[in-house]
N, C-alpha and C positions, 0 to 999 in steps of 0.2 A: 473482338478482342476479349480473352477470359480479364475476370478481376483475379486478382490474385490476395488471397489473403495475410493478414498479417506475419501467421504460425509459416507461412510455404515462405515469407523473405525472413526468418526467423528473428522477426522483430513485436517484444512484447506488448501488452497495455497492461500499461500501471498507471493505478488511483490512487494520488497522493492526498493524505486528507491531514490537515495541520492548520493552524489558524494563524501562522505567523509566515506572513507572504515572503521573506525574504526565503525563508526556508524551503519554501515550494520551487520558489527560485529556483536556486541550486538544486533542490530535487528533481527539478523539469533538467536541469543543465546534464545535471550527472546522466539520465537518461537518454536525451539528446547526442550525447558523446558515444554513450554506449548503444546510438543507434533502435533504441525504442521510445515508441508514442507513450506520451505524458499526457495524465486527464489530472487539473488542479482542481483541487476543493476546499477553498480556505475555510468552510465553515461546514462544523458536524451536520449539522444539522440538518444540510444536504449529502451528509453524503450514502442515505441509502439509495435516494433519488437519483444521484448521478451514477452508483453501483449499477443498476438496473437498468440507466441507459446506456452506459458505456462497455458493460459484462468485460469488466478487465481480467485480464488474465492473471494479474497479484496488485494484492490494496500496502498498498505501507502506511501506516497510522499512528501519528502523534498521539498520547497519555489525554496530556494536561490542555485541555481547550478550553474554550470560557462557557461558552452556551450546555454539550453535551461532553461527556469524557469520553476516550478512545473505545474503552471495555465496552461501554453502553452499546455503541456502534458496533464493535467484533460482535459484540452476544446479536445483534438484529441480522450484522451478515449472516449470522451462522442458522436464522432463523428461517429465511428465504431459502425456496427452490433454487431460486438461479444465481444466489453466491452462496450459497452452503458450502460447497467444495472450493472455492476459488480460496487461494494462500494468501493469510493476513499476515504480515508483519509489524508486530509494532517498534515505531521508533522513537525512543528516549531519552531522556538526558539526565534523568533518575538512577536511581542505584541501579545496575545492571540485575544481579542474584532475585531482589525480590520483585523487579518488572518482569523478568525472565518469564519466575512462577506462575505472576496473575497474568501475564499473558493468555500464558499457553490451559491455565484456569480457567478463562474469559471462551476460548475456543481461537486463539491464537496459532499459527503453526511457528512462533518465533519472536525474536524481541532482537534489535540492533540498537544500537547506541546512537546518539547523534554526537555528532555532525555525520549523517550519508555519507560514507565515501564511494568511489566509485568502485575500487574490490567490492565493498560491504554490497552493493548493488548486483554487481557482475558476479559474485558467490552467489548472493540469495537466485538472481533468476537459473543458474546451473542447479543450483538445489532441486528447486521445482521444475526442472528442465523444460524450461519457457522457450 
């Protein structure tokens, strides 16, 4: 029996990294619905370490966390061989225009709003054609 990979059932991996568990929740949820694997990381702290062992196929990332801030983490993705190219999203509850900016400053391919919704989800993975 072959395994069959995630990409051939066209089901993503997404890295949700946010320090407020309800939020991962509903992040893991809205995934779940739309039929792709969820990897939770409530704290930055980890989340190069789970980047590396999970190689998701798109990270979504909370700003404002207590220990490290989202940029911190985008600029280290971006820093690595083996998430350099994977698509960071960050997700905010901040002013839309100037998160946008320092997103895509940081090495961001994008900035959503929170609350995730599940278009906002189902757009982003058609974007990067996950």
């Amino acid at each position: 029996m072959s395994k069959i990979s995630n990409r051939q059932r066209n089901m993503a991996k997404i890295l949700f990294i946010d320090d407020d568990t309800h939020t991962l929740y509903l992040m893991e949820q809205i995934s779940l619905i739309l039929g792709h694997e969820a990897f939770l990381c409530p704290a930055a702290k980890d989340a190069m370490r789970m980047a590396l062992e999970t190689l998701p196929d798109l990270v979504m990332i909370d700003i404002n966390m207590q220990e490290v801030n989202g940029f911190d983490v985008v600029r280290r993705l971006r820093e690595n061989e083996f998430t350099v190219d994977t698509p960071i999203m960050i997700l905010s509850a901040s002013e839309p225009d100037f998160e946008s900016n320092m997103a895509v400053a940081y090495g961001a391919n994008g900035f959503l709003p929170k609350p995730l919704t599940i278009k906002g989800l189902e757009n982003t993975i058609a974007k990067f054609n996950i």
